[in-house]
C-alpha positions in Angstrom: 150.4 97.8 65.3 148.6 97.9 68.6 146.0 95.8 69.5 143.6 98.5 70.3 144.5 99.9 66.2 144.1 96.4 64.7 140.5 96.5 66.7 139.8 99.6 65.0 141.4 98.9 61.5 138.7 95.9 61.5 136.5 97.7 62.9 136.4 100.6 59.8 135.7 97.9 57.5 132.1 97.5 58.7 129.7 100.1 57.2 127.8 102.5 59.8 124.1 102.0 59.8 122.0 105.2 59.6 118.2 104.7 60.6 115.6 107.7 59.6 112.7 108.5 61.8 109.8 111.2 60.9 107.6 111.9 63.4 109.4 109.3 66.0 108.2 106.4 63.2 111.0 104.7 61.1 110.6 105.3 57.4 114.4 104.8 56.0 117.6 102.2 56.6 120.7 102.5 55.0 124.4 102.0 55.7 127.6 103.4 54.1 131.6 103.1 54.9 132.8 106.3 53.6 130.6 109.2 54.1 126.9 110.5 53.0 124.9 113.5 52.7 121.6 114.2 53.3 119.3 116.7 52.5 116.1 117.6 50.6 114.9 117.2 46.9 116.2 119.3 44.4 114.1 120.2 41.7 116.6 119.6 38.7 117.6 116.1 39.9 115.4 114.6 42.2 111.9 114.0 41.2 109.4 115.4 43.3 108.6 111.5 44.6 106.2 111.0 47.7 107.7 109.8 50.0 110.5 111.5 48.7 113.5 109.1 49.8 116.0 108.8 47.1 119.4 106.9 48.3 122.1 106.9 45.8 124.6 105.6 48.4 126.4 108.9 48.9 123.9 111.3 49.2 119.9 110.3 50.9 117.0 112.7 50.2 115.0 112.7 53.6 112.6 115.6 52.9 110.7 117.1 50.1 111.6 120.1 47.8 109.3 122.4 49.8 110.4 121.7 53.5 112.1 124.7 54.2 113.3 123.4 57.7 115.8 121.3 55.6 118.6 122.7 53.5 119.3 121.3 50.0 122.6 120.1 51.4 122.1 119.5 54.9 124.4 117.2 56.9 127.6 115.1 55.8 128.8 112.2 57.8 132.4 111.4 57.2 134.0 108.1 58.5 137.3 109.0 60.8 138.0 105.9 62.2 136.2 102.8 63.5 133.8 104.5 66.3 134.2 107.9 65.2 132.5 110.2 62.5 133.0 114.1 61.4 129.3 115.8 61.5 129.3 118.7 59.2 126.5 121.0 59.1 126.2 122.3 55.4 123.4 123.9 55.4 124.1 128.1 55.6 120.9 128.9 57.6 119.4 125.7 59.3 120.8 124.5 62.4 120.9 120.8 63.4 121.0 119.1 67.1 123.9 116.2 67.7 122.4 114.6 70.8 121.0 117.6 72.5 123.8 120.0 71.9 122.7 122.4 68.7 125.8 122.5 66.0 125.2 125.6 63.8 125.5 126.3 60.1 128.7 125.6 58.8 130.1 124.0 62.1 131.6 120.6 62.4 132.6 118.2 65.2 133.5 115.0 66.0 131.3 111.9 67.4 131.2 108.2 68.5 128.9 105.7 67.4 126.2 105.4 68.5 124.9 108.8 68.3 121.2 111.0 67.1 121.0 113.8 64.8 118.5 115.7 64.5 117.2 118.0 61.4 114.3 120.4 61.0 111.4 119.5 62.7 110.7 116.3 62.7 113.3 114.2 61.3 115.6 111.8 63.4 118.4 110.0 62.6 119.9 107.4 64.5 123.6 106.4 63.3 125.7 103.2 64.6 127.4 100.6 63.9 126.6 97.5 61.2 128.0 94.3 62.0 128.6 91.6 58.7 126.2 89.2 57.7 128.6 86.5 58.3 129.1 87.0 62.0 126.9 85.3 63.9 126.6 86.1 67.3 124.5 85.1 70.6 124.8 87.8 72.9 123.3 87.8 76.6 122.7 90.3 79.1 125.5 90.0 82.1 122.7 88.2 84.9 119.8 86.3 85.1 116.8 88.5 85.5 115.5 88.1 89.1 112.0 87.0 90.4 110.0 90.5 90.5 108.0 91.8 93.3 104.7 93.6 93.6 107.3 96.8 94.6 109.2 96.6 91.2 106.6 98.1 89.3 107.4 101.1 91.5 111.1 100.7 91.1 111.4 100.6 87.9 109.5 104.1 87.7 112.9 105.6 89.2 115.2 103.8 86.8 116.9 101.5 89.4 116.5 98.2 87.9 120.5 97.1 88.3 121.1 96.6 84.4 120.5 100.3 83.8 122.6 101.5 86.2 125.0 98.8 85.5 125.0 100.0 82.1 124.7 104.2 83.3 128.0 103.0 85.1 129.9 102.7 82.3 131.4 104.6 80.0 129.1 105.4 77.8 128.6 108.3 75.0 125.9 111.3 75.5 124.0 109.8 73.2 123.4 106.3 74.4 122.4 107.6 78.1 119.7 110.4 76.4 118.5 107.1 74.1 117.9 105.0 77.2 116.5 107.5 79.0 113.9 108.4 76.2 113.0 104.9 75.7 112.2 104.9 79.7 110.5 107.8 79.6 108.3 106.4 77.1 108.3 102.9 78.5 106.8 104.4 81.7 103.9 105.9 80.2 103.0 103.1 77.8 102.5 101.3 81.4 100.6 103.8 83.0 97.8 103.4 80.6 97.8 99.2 81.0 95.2 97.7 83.5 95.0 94.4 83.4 97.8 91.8 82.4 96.1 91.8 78.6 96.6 95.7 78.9 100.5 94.8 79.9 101.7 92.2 77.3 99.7 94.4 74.3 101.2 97.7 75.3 104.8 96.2 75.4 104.5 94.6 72.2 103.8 98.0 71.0 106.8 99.6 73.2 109.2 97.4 71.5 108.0 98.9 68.1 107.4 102.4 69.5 110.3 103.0 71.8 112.7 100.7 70.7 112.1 100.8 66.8 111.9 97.3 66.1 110.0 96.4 63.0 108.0 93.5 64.5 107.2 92.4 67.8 105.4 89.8 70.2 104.4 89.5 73.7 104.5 85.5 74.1 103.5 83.0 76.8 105.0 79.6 77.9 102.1 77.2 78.0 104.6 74.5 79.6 105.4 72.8 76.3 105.8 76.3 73.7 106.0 79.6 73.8 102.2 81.1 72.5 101.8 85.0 70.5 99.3 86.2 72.8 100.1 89.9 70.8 101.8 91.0 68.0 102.3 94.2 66.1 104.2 96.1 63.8 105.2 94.9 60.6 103.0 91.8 59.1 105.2 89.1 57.9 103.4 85.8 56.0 104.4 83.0 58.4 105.8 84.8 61.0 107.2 82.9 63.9 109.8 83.7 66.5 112.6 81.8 66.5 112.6 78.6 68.7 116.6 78.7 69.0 116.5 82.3 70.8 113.4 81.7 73.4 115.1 78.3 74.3 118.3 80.3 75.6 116.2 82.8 76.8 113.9 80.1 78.9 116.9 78.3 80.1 119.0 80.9 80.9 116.6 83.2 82.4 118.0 86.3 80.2 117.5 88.4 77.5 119.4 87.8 74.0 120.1 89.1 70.9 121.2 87.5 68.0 122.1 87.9 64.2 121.8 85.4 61.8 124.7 83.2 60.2 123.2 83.6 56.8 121.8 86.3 54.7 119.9 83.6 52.6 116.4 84.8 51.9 115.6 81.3 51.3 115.9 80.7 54.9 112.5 80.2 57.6 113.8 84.1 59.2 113.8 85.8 55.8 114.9 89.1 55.8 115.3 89.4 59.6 118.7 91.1 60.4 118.4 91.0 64.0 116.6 89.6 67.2 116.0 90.6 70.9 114.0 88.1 73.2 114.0 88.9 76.8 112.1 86.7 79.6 108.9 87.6 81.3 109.1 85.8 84.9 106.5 85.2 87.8 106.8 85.7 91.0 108.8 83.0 91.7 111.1 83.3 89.1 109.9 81.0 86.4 109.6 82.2 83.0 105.8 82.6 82.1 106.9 84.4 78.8 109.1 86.4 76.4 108.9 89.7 74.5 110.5 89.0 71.5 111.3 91.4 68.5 113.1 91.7 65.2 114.2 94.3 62.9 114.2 93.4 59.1 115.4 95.0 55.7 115.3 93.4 52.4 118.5 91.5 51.1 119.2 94.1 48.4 119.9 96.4 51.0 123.9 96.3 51.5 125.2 94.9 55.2 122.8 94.3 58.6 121.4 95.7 61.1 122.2 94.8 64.6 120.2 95.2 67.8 122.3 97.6 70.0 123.2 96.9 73.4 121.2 99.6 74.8 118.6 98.9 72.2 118.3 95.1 74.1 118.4 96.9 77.3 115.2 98.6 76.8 113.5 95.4 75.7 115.0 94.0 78.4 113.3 96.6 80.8 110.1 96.5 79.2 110.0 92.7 79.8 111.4 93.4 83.6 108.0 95.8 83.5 105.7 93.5 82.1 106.7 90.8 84.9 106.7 93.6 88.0 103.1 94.7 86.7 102.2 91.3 87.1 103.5 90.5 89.9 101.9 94.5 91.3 98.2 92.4 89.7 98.9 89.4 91.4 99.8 91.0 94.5 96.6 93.5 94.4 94.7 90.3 93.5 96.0 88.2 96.4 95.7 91.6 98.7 91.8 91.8 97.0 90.9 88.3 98.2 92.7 89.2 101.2 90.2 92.1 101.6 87.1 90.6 101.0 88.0 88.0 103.6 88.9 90.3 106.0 86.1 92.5 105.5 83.9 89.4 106.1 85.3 89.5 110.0 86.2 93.3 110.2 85.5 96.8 109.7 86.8 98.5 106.6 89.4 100.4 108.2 90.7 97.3 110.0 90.9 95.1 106.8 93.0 97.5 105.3 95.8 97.9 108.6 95.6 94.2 108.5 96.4 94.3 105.0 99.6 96.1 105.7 100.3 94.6 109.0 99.0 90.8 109.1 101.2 90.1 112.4 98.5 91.6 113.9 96.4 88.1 113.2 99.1 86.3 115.6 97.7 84.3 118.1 98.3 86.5 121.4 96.2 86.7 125.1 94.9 89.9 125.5 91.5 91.3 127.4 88.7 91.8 125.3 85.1 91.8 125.3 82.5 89.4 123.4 78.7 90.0 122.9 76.4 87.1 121.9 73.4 87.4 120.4 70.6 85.0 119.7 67.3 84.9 118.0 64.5 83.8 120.0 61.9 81.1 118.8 64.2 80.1 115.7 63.3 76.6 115.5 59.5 77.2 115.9 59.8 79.7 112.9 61.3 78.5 110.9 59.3 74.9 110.6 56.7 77.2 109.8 58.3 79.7 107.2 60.4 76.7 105.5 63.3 76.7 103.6 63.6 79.6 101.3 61.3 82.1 103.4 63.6 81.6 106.3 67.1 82.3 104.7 65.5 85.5 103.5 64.6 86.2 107.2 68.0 84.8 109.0 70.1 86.4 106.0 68.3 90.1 107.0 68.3 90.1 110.7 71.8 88.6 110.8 72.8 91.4 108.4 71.1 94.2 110.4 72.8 93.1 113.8 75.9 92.5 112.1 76.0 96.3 110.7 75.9 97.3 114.6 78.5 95.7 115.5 80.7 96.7 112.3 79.7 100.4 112.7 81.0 100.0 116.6 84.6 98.7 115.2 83.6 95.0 116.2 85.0 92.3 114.8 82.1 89.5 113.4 83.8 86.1 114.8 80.8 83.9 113.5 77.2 83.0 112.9 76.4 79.6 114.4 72.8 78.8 113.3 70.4 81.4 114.7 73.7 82.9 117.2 75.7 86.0 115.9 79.5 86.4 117.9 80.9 89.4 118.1 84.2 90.7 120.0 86.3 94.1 120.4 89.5 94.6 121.5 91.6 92.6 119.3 93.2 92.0 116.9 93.7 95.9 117.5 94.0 96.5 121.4 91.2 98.8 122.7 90.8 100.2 126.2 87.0 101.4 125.3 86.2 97.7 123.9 83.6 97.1 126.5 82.1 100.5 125.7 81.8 99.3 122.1 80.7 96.0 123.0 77.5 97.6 125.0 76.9 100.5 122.3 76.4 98.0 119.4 74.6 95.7 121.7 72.1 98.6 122.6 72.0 99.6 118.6 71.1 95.9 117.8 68.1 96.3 120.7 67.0 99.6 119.0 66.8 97.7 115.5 64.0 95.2 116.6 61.1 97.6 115.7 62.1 97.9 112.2 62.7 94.3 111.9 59.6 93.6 112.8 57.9 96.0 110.8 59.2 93.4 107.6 58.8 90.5 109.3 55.7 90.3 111.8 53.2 89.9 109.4 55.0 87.4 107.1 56.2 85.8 110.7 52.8 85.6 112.4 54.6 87.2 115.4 57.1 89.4 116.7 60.5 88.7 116.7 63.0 89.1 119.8 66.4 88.7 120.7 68.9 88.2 123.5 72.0 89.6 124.3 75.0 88.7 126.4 78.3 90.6 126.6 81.1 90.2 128.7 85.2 90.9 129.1 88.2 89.6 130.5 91.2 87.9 129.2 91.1 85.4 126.3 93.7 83.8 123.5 92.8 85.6 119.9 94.0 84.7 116.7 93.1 82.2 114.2 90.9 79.5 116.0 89.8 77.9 112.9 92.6 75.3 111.2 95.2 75.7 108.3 92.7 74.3 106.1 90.4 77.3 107.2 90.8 80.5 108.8 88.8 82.0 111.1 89.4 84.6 113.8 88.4 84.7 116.7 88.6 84.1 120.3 88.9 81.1 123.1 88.8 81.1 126.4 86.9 81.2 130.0 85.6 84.8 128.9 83.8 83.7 125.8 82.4 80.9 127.7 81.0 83.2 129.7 79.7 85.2 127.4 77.6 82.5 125.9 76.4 81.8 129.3 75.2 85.4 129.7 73.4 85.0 126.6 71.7 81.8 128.0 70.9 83.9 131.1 68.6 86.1 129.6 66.0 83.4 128.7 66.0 82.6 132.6 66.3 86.2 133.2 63.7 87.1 131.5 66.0 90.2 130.1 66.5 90.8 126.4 70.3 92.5 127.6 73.0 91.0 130.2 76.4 92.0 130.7 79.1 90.4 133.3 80.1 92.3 135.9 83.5 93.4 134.8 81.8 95.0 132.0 79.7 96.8 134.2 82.8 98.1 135.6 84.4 99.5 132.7 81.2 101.5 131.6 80.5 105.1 132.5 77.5 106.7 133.5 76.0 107.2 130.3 75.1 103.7 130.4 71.5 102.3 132.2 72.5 99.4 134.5 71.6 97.2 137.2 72.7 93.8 139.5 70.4 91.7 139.3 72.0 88.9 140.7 75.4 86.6 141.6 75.2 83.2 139.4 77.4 80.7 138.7 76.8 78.5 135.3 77.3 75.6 133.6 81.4 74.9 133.4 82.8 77.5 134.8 84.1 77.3 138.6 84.1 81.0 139.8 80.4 82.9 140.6 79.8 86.3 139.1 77.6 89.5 139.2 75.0 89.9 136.4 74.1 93.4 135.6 71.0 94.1 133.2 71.9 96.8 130.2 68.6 98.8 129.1 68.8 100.6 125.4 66.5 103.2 127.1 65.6 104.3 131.1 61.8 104.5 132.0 60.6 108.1 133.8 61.4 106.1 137.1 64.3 103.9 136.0 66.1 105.7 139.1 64.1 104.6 141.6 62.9 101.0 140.2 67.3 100.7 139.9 68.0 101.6 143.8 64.8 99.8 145.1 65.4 96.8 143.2 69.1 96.6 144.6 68.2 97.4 147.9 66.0 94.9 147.4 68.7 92.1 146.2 71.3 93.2 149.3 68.6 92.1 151.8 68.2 88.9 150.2 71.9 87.8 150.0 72.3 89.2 154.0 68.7 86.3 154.5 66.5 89.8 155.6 64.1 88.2 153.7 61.4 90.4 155.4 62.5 93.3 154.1 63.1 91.8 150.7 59.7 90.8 150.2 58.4 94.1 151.5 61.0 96.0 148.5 60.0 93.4 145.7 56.2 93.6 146.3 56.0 97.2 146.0 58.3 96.9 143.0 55.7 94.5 141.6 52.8 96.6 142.0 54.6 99.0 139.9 56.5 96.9 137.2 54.5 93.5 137.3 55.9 92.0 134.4 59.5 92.4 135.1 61.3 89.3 134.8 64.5 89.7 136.9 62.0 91.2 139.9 59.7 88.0 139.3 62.8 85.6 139.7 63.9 87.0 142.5 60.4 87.2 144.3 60.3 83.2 143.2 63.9 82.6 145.0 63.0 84.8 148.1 59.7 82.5 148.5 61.5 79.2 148.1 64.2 80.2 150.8 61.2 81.7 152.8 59.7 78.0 153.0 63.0 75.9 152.9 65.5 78.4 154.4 68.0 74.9 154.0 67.8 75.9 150.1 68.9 79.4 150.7 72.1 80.5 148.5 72.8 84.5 147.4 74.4 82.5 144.4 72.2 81.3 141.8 73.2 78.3 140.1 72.0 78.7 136.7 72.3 74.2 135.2 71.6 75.3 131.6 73.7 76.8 128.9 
């Protein structure tokens, strides 16, 4: 005798287990070597039970004496060998499906364990093979499960996890591959109803019982010294407890097992269970965090056992591999959420969520940019007088209000230091407009003064005021904070100077400065003019300062070109002509700050030519 016969010659002494769904829910188990009919009650021998299952051992009633859809004598199954059985229809007008493939009245054919049949309706019945109580056996899958990703939870939607198509490799019967792919089916929308990890371990407790047909389950959790039932469901057992021995390979391991008991003994701690599945729930890093465990259980009268197929395993197996990948897809979402909020503390909307895909673009790189400045006049002197809790109301709205400018101009808020707000554009997304950004919020913020004041004066005792100062060049962006803390922002001689602009317009006498290279890289629509060359505090090289006004006057034209004129005959020393320009521009515009500064410097070099310089030296920050 061959070796593949003597398989089969032992295998035929194992009974074939036959499993009876109605309505997708298990309602019968029984087993038989030979052969077995099934069929509905008849009247003059069966009593017209409900539920109307009557096993005899050859012959099972699955339906009652009125279900037309099921013949009388229905369906024979006839042992052939080990693996295989003969299907017989016997019913003369009712046909019945063998995996998806109809076999009608009176037909027969041949199948291999494992295999579906399906009667009427409603009824299922899933046939395979029984394995002896006194085999014990401790069977793994072929790998450790892997760390899962937040992108799993989308792979597993396409059926790609390796041990399915592993086990879609092999040859297996029609039956088995529509089984899986049922149970996936199912398994994926059990998920897409779960929200929340509490949603994830209670829906594939109840995919174990619903997909794969076990009789009890339970989503567990490793609390570093046990595993925990966080969920259970299914059948309600007095005592129940997984068993330690399984979830110990499992955890060690890192795979999924199923196992059948040495002993039948319904004395034992696992009464009546014929069969376990455990398979690990893992983390991101690969760590078991939990197991889903399940059983399937019959009472000892009940000839032979039950064992956990392998595809049966593989579906707990994936349902455990979904469990981890959603949590890992929550975790991620979480991580990206914080993420978010964090960068939505810095940038626009739009920007948080391209940096959320693309954080590379937070590298530390030199690129040109511009940075606006902003600080709220008299803070100090206010808020002695509001105290405490009056002014973080006020500071909290007004740094809110400018801040919305310079978010709705695609800014990116660097920091608030005290009563100062620092803004920049141009990074961490490069933009060739970033100085026309820069300007547009700053004029926004200058527009948003009146309504400020309209809350604030009275409660104030004054009106409130700000100054402005924007400029652009190159600078080093990226996180300037530490790896403790992040922050992003920018360093360098151009944000120096843009806090020196600022500082400017207190001197000035101008709510809004901007450097001369950001002059240069606005258009017409904007309302500018030199006021001056300067050089400040720190920084070696002079530079033009240019006044920005939110709005032009009837004669802004003319006050522009005079008052330039003006300021070109005092850096050539014609003072005469100087003073001639900047009186009649007084007569006009006597409160004019930049005009009054210049009018004090023409009259100092007038008396002390010695102390003439076209570049004011500006000794305060």
């Amino acid at each position: 005798m061959s070796v593949r016969e003597t398989i089969a010659d032992i295998e035929s002494l194992q009974p074939v287990a036959v499993k009876i769904y109605v309505g997708g829910q298990l309602e019968h188990q029984t087993v038989f070597r030979d052969s077995l009919e099934f069929g509905r009650q008849q009247a003059e021998t069966d009593p017209p039970e409900d539920p109307p299952y009557k096993d005899t051992g050859t012959r099972v009633v699955i339906a009652k004496h009125d279900q037309a859809t099921i013949s009388r004598q229905h369906l024979r199954l006839k042992r052939l060998s080990g693996q295989a059985l003969l299907i017989r229809n016997l019913s003369k007008v009712n046909t019945i499906t063998v995996g998806n493939k109809p076999l009608p009245p009176g037909d027969n054919q041949a199948e291999t364990l494992p295999f579906e049949v399906k009667l009427g309706q409603n009824i299922m019945l899933r046939v395979e093979q029984q394995i002896a109580p006194d085999k014990h056996r401790l069977i793994s899958s072929s790998a450790p499960m892997a760390a899962p990703t937040a992108e799993d939870a989308d792979a597993n939607r396409d059926s790609q996890d390796p041990s399915v198509v592993e086990f879609l490799k092999a040859n297996r019967s029609h039956s088995e591959v529509v089984y899986l792919l049922e149970g996936l089916h199912a398994t994926l929308r059990v998920f897409q109803q779960a929200s929340n990890s509490a949603d994830f371990l209670t829906s594939a407790a109840r995919a174990v019982i619903d997909v794969v047909g076990l009789d009890t389950a339970a989503a567990l959790q490793w609390n570093g010294e046990d595993f925990v039932v966080k969920y259970q469901a299914g059948t309600q057992v007095p005592d129940w407890a997984p068993s330690r021995e399984i979830l110990k390979h499992v955890r060690e391991k890192k795979r999924t097992f199923r196992d059948i008991p040495r002993e039948a003994d319904p004395t034992q701690s696992l009464d009546q269970i014929l069969a376990l599945v455990a398979a690990p729930i893992l983390n991101a890093e690969g760590e078991v965090i939990g197991a889903l465990y399940g059983d399937r259980r019959l009472d000892f009268s009940e000839p032979g056992t039950l064992e956990i197929s392998e595809v049966e395993a593989l579906l707990v197996e994936l349902v455990a591999s979904s469990v981890s990948s959603s949590l890992a897809r929550l975790e991620h979402e979480r991580a990206a959420l914080e993420a978010r909020v964090q960068f939505e503390q810095f940038f626009t909307p739009e920007l948080a969520s391209q940096l959320e895909s693309q954080p590379d673009l937070l590298a530390g790189k030199d690129v040109e940019i511009s940075v606006l400045f902003c600080d709220i006049r008299r803070f100090s002197r206010i808020t002695e007088e509001l105290g405490p809790t009056q002014t973080t109301d006020w500071i909290n709205n007004v740094l809110g209000v400018l801040s919305d400018s310079v978010i709705e101009h695609h800014g990116v808020l660097v920091d608030y230091v005290g009563d100062e707000l620092f803004a920049m554009w141009g990074a961490p997304v490069e933009r060739p407009d970033h100085a026309t950004l820069a300007c547009q919020a700053a004029i926004d913020m200058m527009r948003k003064i009146p309504l400020l004041n309209e809350r604030w004066e009275k409660i104030l005792g004054e009106p409130m005021a700000i100054g402005i100062g924007v400029s652009t060049g190159m600078a080093r962006v990226g996180n300037v904070g530490s790896a403790r803390k992040f922050k992003y922002g920018a360093v360098g001689n151009t944000v120096n100077l843009g806090s020196r602009v600022q500082s400017a317009t207190k001197q000035m006498k101008s709510a809004l400065l901007v450097s001369g290279e950001t002059a240069r890289q606005l258009d017409p629509r904007f309302s500018t003019r030199r006021l001056c060359r300067i050089q400040v505090v720190n920084i070696r090289n002079p530079f033009d300062l240019h006044e920005l006004v939110s709005s032009e006057s009837p004669d802004w034209q003319d006050f522009k070109q005079n008052y330039e004129t003006a300021l070109e005959a005092f850096e050539q020393a014609d003072f005469h002509a100087a003073v001639r320009l900047l009186g009649n521009l007084l007569a006009d515009h006597p409160d004019d700050g930049p005009t009054l500064r210049l009018m004090k410097r023409l009259t100092e070099a007038m008396i002390d030519p010695s102390k003439f310089s076209k570049i004011w030296v500006l000794d305060e920050k």
